[in-house]
Every structure is written in C-alpha cells, then in structure tokens.
C-alpha positions in Angstrom: -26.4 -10.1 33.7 -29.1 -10.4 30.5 -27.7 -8.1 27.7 -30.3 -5.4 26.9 -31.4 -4.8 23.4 -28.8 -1.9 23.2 -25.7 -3.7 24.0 -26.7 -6.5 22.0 -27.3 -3.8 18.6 -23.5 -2.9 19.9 -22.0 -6.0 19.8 -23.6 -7.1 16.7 -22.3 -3.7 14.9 -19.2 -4.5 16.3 -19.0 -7.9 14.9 -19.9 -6.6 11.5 -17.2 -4.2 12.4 -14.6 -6.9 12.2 -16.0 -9.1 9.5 -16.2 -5.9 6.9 -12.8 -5.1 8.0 -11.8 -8.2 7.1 -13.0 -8.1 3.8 -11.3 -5.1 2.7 -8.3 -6.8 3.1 -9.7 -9.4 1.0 -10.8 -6.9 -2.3 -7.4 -5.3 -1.7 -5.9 -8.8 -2.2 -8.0 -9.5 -5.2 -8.0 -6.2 -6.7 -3.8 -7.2 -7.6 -5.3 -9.5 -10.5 -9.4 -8.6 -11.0 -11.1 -6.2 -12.1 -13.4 -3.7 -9.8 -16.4 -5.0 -11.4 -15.6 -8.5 -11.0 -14.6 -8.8 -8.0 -18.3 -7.0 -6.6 -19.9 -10.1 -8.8 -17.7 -12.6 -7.3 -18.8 -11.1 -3.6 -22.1 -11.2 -4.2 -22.4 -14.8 -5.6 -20.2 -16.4 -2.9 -22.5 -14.2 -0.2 -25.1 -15.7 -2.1 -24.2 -19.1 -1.6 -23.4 -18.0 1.7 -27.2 -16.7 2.7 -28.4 -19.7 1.2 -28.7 -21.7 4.2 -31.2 -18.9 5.6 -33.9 -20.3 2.8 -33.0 -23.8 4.3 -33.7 -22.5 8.1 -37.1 -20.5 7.0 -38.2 -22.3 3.7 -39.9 -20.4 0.9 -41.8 -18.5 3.0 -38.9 -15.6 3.3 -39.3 -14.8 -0.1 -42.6 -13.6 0.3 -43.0 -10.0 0.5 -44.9 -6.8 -0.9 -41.6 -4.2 -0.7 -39.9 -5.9 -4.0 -40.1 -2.4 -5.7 -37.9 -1.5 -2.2 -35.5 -3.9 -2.9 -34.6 -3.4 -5.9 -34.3 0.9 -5.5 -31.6 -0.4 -2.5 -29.9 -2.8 -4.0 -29.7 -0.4 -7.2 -28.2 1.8 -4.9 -26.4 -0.2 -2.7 -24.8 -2.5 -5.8 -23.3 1.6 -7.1 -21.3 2.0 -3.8 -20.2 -1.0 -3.4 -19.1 -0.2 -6.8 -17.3 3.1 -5.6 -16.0 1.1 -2.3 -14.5 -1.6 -4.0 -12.5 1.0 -6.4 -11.6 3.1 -3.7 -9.8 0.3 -1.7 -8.2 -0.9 -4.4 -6.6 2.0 -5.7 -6.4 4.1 -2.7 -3.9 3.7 0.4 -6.3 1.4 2.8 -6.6 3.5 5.5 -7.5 6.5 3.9 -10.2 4.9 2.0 -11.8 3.2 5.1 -11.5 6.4 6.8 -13.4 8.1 4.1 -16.5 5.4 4.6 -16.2 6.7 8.0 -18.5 9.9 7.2 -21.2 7.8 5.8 -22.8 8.6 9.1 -22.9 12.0 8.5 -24.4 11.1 5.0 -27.1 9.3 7.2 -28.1 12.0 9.3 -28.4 14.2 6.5 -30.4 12.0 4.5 -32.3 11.0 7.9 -33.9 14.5 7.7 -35.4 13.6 3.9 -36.5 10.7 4.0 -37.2 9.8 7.5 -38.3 13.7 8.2 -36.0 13.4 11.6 -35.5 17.1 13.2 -31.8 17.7 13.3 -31.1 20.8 15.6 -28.3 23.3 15.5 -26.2 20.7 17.6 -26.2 17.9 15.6 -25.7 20.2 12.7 -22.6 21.8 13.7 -21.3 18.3 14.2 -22.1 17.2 10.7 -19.9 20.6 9.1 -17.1 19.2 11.7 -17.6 16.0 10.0 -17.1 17.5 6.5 -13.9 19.1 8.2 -12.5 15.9 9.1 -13.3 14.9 5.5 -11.4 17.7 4.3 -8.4 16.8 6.1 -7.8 13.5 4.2 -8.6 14.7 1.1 -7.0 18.2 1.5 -8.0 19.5 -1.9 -5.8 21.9 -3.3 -2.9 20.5 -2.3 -0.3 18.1 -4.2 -1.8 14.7 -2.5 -5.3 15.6 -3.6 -6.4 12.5 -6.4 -9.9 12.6 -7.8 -9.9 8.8 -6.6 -11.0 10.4 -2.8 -14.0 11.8 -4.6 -14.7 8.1 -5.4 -14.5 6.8 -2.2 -17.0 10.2 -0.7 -19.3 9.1 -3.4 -19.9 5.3 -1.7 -20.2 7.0 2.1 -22.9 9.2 0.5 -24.5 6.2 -1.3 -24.0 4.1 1.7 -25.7 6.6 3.9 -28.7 6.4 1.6 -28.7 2.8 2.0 -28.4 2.4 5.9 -31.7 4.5 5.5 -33.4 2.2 3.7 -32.0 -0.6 5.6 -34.0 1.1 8.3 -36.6 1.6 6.6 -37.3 -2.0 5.5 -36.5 -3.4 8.7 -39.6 -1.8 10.3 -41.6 -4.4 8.4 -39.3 -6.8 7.3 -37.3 -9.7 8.9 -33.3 -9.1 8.8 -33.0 -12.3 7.2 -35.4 -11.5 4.3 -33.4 -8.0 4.2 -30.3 -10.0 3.4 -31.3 -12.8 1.1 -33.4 -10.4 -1.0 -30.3 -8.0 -1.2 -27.8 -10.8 -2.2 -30.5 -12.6 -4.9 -30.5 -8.7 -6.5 -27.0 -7.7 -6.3 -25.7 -10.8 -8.1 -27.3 -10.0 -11.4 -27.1 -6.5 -11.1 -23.2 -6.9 -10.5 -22.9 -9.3 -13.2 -23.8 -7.7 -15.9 -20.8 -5.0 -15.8 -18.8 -7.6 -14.7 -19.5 -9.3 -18.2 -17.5 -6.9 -20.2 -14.2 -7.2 -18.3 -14.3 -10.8 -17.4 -11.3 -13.0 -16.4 -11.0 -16.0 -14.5 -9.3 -15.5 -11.4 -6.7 -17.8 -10.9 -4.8 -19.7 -8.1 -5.0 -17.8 -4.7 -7.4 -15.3 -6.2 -10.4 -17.2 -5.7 -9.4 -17.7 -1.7 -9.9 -13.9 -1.5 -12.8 -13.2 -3.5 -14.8 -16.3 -1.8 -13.7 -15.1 1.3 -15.2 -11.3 0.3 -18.2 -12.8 -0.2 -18.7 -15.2 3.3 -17.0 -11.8 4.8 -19.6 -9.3 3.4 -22.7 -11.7 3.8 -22.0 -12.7 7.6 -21.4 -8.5 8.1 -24.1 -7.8 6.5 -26.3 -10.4 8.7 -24.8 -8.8 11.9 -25.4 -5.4 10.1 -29.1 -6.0 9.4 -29.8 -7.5 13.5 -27.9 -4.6 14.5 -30.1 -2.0 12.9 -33.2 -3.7 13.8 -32.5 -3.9 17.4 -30.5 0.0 17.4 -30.7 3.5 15.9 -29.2 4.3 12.9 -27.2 7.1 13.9 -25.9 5.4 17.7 -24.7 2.4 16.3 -22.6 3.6 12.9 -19.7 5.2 15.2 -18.7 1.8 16.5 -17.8 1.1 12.8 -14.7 3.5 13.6 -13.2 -0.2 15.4 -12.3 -1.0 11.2 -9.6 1.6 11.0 -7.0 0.0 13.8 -8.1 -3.4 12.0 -7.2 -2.2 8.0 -4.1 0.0 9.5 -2.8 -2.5 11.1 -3.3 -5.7 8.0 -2.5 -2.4 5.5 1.4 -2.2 7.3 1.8 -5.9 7.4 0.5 -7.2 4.1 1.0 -3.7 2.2 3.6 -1.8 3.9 1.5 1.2 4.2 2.1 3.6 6.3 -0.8 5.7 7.8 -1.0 9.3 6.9 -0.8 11.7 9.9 -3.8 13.9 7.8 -5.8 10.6 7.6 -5.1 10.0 11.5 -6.1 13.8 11.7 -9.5 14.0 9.7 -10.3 10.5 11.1 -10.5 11.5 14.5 -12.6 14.7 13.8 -14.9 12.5 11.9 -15.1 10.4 14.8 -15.9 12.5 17.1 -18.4 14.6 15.3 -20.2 10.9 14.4 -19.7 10.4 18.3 -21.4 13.7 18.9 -24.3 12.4 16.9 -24.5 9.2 18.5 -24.6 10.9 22.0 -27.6 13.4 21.3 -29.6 10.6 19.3 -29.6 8.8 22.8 -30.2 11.5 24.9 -32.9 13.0 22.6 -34.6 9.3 22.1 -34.1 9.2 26.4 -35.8 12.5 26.5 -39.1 11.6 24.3 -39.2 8.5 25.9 -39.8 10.2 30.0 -40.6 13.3 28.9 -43.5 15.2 27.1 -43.3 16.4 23.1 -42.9 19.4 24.2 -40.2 19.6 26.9 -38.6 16.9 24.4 -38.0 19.5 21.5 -35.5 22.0 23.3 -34.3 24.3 20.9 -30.6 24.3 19.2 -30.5 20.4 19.8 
C-alpha cells in the first residue's frame, strides 16, 4: 500500500526523532571536556560538511533565493536555542532537559496565533495551560530541586517554537534542501564567533562525539525540514515525545541517571496536552477541507 503524504511527514518526524536523540547523547558526551559554545560551532561545521553533498546533487542553483533577510532572523534565532539546548543537556539530568524541549509545541501554537494569525479556540487553549502544568511539574518551582538551569532549557522550547514557525514559513516557498544548507552556512559563523573566546581543542575521543553531533543534527534536521513540508506544524511535533524512552534509556546506561518520577509526571501531561493539539489540528484541517467556513469555525474549538 503507497504511503500517503501524512504517514510519510510521520515517519520522517520520527526519524528525526531518533537522530536528534542521538545527538544529545553526543553533546552530553562532549560537554565532559568543551565548552557550550564550542561544541554548537563544532555541530554546525561538521553538519556543514555534512549538507555539503546537497550543493553537489543540486549545483549552485540552491543558493539562489530572495528570503536571505529570512534566514538570517531564523538562524539568529535558532543558533540562541541551540545555545540554551546545548547548556541545558549538559548541565541538566538528560531526561529532564529533553522533556523540557517537549513543550516547544506548545510554544508553537502559541506563537502560531502571531505570526501565522491561526485561530486557536478554547480547546486547544485549555490544553496549552495543561501544557504549562506539565511544565511545572519538572521544574516545581518553589521547591528544593528547583535550579535556574530549567529556566534555560524553557528558554530554547520557546525559541525553538519560534523557529519551527519559520521553518514553516519558509517552506511554503522554499525547497527543504535550500532550508537546510542556508541554515548550516549561517549558523557556522554565527556559532563561531562566541565560540572564539573559549576555545580549546578537543582532544582524543572528543572529536568522535562532536563530529557525530554534527552528521546527527544535519541528517535530523533534513528529515525535520521534509517532515514539515509534507505535515502540519502542530500534528507532527508530538511524535518527537519518541526522544524521551531513547535519552532515558542511553542517560541510565552511559550516565547512571535515574529518571525523576516528577519528570515521568510533567512529561506525560505535556504529552498529552501536545497530543490534544495534534488531534484537533487534524480534525479542524478535516473539517475545512469537507466542510464550509462556516460550519468549519464551531465555537470553543
């Protein structure tokens, strides 16, 4: 049976799923010896060299494009929570900072609404404060476990939500390929810059893990891009929640951490609020599709 354009979005998202799974383990493992700064640059010039073969496969033609003020607002963006990302899972128990990127999605809807000028109904609403519940529950400010380090790790879902917008956004008119080449030709100069005042070589083993950040993040970032082109925005982030079993699971072995039961807790609410959002965006997108504008905007939806 032919795979329809929405399963193939799904498996896609699901592959980057894995691969940027993957490559947290990988910036965990360098961030023993590098610095956060450095080990962004090092991810973005090994996904560089990575993407490279895409100029090969569509010649200098990709480059051409009249959205360069576009990609350099997103990769601005984008380069400052990968900043916050990188921090977070090298200073914060794995799981809980993966489960934190987890309410990017409701960072999305939200910022859906601005710049997209969706109409998000009392439904979906509802299930963005249950997001910010779940969010509560892994943080738990207030309480003796609270660090201001969670606050970095909410900072990247929020910028990454921004960005998955303007992923969207540019994919309307742009080829996924010229999404990701553009994106890693920007983000290498813009990483390297801070990177410059805290240089050091890695050494030995350390290069394994920041090279294999980079191929890691560029071929998830390629599956991201096809994903988003074929899928909406909001339907296709909750398969992203596949990462946690992966990090939880490499976080025991390799890091003998142990999984909160608060992050297992607030994880789950997150989830299914994001799932929540995923099922009306399909229903609603069903409904305007068979139906006429005005039986398609219900109320409280």
């Amino acid at each position: 049976m032919p795979r329809t354009p929405h399963s193939r979005a799904a498996l896609l998202m699901l592959g980057s799923t894995v691969f940027f799974g993957l490559m947290a383990v990988s910036i965990r493992l360098a961030s023993e010896h590098l610095h956060t700064f450095e080990i962004a640059f090092f991810r973005n010039f090994f996904g560089l060299v990575a993407a490279l073969p895409l100029l090969l496969k569509h010649g200098p033609g990709l480059l051409r494009t009249d959205q360069l003020p576009r990609y350099f607002v997103r990769c601005l963006i984008g380069v400052l929570s990968m900043f916050c990302g990188f921090w977070a899972i090298g200073n914060l128990p794995l799981a809980q900072a993966i489960s934190l990127s987890y309410s990017t999605p409701l960072f999305v809807t939200i910022a859906a609404v601005i710049w997209l000028g969706e109409q998000v109904r009392l439904r979906r609403w509802a299930a963005v404060i249950l997001g910010f519940i779940g969010v509560l529950i892994i943080v738990r400010p207030g309480s003796d476990s609270f660090t201001a380090g969670s606050l970095v790790a909410i900072s990247a879902a929020v910028l990454s939500g921004i960005v998955a917008i303007q992923i969207k956004q540019l994919s309307r008119t742009e080829p996924a390929d010229r999404i990701v080449i553009f994106t890693t030709l920007l983000w290498v100069p813009m990483s390297l810059l801070p990177a410059l005042w805290v240089w050091e070589w890695p050494r030995g083993i350390t290069w394994l893990w920041v090279a294999a950040a980079g191929g890691l993040g560029t071929g998830g970032h390629m599956l991201w891009t096809r994903a988003l082109k074929l899928g909406d925005v909001s339907a296709l982030t909750p398969i992203s929640f596949m990462q946690l079993p992966i990090v939880a699971l490499l976080g025991f072995l390799l890091f003998d951490e142990n999984v909160d039961r608060w992050t297992v807790i607030g994880a789950a609410v997150i989830f299914l609020a994001n799932a929540y959002i995923a099922h009306r965006e399909a229903q609603l997108a069903r409904r305007a599709a068979t139906a006429s504008p005005i039986e398609a905007a219900k109320p409280g939806e």
